[in-house]
N, C-alpha and C positions, 0 to 999 in steps of 0.2 A: 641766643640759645645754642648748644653744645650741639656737633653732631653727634655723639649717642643720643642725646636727649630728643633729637629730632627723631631719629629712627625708631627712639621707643616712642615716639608721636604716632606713627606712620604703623609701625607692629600692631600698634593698638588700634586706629583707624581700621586696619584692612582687615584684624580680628571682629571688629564690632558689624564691618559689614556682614562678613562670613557667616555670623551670629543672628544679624537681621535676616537674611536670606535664609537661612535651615531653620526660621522661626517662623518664616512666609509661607513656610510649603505645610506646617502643622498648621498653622492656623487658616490657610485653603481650606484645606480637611475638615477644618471644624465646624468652620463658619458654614458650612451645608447640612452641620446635624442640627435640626433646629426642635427644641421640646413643643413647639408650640404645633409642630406639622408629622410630629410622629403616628399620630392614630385617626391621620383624616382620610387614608387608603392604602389598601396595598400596593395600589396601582402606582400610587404618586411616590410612595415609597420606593419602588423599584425603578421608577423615574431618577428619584433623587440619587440612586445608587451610580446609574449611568454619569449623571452631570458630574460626581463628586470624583468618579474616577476620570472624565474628561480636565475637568478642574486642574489636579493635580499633573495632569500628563508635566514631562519636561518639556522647560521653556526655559527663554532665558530672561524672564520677569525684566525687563526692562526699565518699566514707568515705575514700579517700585522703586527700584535700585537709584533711580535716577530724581525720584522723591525723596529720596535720604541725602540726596549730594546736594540737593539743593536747601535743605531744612539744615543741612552740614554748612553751607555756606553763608546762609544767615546767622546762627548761632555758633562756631566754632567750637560744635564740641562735639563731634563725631568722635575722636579719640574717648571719651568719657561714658561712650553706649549712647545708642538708642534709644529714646522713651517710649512707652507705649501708646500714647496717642500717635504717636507715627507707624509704629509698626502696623494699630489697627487701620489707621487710612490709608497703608498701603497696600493691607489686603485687600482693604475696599474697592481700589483703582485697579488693582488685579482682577476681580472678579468684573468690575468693569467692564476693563479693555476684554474679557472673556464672553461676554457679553455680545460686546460687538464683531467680537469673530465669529460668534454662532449665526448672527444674522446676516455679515459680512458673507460666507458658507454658503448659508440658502440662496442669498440675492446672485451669488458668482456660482451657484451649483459646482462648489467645491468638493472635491472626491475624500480630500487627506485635511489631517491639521495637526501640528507636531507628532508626525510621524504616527501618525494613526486615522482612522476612519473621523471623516467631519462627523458632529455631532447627530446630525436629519440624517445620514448615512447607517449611524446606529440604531436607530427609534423605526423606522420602518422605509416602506420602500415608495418611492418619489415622494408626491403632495401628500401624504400621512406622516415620514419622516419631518419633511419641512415645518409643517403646522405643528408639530409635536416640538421641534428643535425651537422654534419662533415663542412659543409659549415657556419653554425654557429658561431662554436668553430672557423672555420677561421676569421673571422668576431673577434672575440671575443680577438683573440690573438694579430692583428692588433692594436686595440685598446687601449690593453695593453700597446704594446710596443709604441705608441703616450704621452700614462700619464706619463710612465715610463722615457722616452727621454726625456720629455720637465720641467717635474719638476722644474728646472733653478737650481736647487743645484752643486754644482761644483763638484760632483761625481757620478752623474750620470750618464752619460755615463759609466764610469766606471765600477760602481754599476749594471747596464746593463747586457754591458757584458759579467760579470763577471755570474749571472745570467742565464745568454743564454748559460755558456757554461755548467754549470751544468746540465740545461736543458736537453743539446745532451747526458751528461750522463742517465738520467730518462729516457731517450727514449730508451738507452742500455736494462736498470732495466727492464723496459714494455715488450720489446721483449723479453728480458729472461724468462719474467714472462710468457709470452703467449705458448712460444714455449716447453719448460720445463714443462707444463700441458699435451704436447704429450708423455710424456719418462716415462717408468716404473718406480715405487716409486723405485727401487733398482738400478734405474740410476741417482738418481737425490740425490746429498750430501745436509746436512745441510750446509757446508758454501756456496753451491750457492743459498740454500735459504737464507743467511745472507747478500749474496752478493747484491740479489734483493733489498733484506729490505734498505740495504744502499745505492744503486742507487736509487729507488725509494721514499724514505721515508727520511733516516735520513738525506743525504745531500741537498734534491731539498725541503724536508719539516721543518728542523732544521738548517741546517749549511749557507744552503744559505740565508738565511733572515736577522739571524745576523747578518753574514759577510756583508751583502749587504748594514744591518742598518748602522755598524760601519763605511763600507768605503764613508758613504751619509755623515759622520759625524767626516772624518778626523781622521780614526781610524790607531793609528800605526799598522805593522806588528807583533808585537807582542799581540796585541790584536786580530786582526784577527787570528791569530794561535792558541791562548787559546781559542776563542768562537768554532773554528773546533771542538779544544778538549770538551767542552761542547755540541755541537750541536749532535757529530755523535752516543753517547752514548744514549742521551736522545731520540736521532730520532729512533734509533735502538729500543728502549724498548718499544715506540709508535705504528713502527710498531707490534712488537711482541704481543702487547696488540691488537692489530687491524687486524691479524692472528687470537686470539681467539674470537674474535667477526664475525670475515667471516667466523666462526665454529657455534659455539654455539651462538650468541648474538641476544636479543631482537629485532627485529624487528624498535619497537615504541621507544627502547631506542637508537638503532645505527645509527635511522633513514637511512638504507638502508638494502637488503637483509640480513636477519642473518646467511642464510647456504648458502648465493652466493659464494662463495669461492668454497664450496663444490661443489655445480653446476657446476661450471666454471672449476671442477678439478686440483684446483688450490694444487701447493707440496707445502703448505705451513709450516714454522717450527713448529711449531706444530704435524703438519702428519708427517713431518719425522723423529721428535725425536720419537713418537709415534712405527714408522719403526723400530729404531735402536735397540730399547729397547724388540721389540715381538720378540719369539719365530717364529719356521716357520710355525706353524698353523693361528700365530696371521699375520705373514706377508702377507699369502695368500687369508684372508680373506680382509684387509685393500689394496691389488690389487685388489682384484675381487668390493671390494669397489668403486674405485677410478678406473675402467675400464671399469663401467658400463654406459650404454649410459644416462639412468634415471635417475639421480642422485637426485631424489626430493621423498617427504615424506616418506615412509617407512626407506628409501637407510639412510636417512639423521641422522633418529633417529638412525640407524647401526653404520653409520660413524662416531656419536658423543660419541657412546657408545664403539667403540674401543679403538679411539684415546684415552679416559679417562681410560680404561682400561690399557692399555699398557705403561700408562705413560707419554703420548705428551702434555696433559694441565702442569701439576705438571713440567715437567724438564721447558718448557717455563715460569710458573711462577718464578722460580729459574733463568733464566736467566735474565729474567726483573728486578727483585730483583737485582741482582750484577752489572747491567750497569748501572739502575736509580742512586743507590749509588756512580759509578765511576761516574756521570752526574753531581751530588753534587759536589761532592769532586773538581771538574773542574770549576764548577761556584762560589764556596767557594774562589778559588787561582784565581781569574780572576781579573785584573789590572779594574779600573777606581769606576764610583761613585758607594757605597757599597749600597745604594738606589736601585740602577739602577740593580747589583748585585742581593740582594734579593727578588728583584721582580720578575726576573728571574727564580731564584731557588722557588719561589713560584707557579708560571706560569708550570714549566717543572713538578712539581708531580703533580699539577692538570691534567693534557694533560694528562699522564703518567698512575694516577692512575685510571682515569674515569673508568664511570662503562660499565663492559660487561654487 
């Protein structure tokens, strides 16, 4: 193949994503006007208005995106457009994963969520918020799983799920996460903080979309196996990168709490390499830290100023460092179109590298 011919490969590729993506955010929008829930109240009505403008907020759709590279990588024809049973299951995994941010929200009494007020934050104030935002997200998961099933792609169901059962794993990750905030930082190891990252994160936000994309698109077993191997590396260093940002991260830039984590008491790896590394002056101070009921402005500028002292930011960037590169190395050997390929591995150090 010509290099022009390649490049008009690769124009058209990154056209067809660009395409997919400004066709995700109408069809958000839509998939919330539903004929059959118009005239059941006004109430629900102005409900739905809320959710449909949270819906839409900016994000930067991930699982979608990353469901089209892999349905790209079993069929090599991403160059040729998107078809529609993809575009509609990948609204469906978007409303999804929105889903689980609403409850994600309540469970961590989250304040923000892409740069705006959490969803139970709009609907009223504390346990009427929650309970209103929790019946939402059911609403919302429903939904989902309607775009999801009917797509008419002949792996859809499958692709499903397949999906669904990851899912049941997230919800492991979540509870470990929630529960594992009660236990002293000297009970709680870095691989169950690894463990969370890859229940939570690298498989339900990395590996399952791929895999998901591939099997929409007729993907062999062995494809599917390699994209694991890319997925759970890259997911892993995402979250690690998104551990220092529920530390230290901008606000305006993370577009949600920057020391929520902290608040939340969360043992994230970061605080526990931080842990392993102090002395027992440094350890008692990063308990009495992480034990306090307060944990917001004085506590916070403490908390950031130990972890960076003791070494928990530096060993996490080091870790991130070594996976992002296994991540590569994984989507370098990955079987199908070498397009479809480096778009990937372009996509994964963006995600990867963003800024705290």
């Amino acid at each position: 193949m010509t290099t022009l011919a390649r490049s008009d490969r690769r124009l058209g590729a990154e056209a067809a994503l660009a395409d997919f993506q400004a066709d995700l955010e109408r069809r958000l929008a839509a998939a919330l006007w539903l004929e059959d829930e118009r005239h059941i109240d006004p109430v629900w009505s102005r409900a739905l208005v809320e959710l449909r403008s949270y819906a839409v907020r900016p994000a930067k759709r991930v699982r979608p995106t990353l469901l089209t590279v892999g349905w790209a990588l079993a069929t090599g024809e991403l160059a040729q457009g998107i078809p529609e049973g993809v575009r509609q299951f990948g609204a469906g995994l978007e409303l999804l994963h929105t889903f689980m941010l609403v409850h994600d929200d309540v469970a961590d009494r989250a304040p923000t969520r892409r740069g705006g007020p959490a969803l139970h934050r709009l609907l009223g104030p504390d346990k009427v918020g929650e309970d209103l935002a929790v019946v939402l997200g059911d609403h919302l998961y429903a939904r989902a799983l309607e775009l999801m099933l009917t797509s008419g792609l002949p792996g859809s169901v499958a692709a499903t799920r397949y999906f669904l059962t990851v899912c049941r794993h997230t919800a492991a990750g979540q509870y470990l996460d929630l529960e594992l905030s009660r236990s002293p930082l000297g009970e709680v190891s870095l691989f169950q903080a690894l463990k969370v990252a890859t229940l939570k994160t690298a498989k339900y936000g990395f590996v399952a979309p791929l895999v998901a994309g591939a099997m929409l698109g007729g993907g062999s077993p062995e494809l599917l196996e390699a994209l694991e191997r890319v997925g759970r590396p890259a997911g892993l260093a995402f979250q690690l990168q998104d551990d220092l940002i529920g530390l230290f991260g901008d606000d305006a830039v993370a577009g949600k709490d920057g020391g929520g984590d902290y608040a939340e008491g969360k043992r994230t790896f970061p605080v526990l390499a931080a842990w392993t590394r102090a002395d027992t002056l440094g350890r008692r101070r990063l308990q009495a830290l992480w034990a306090r009921a307060d944990r917001t402005g004085p506590a916070l500028a403490d908390a950031r100023n130990e972890v960076q002292r003791h070494g928990g930011v530096d060993a996490t960037r080091r870790v991130i460092t070594r996976i992002t590169r296994q991540a590569a190395r994984a989507a370098q050997a990955l079987p199908g179109d070498p397009l479809a390929k480096a778009l990937l591995q372009g996509l994964v150090e963006k995600l990867v590298r963003r800024a705290a």
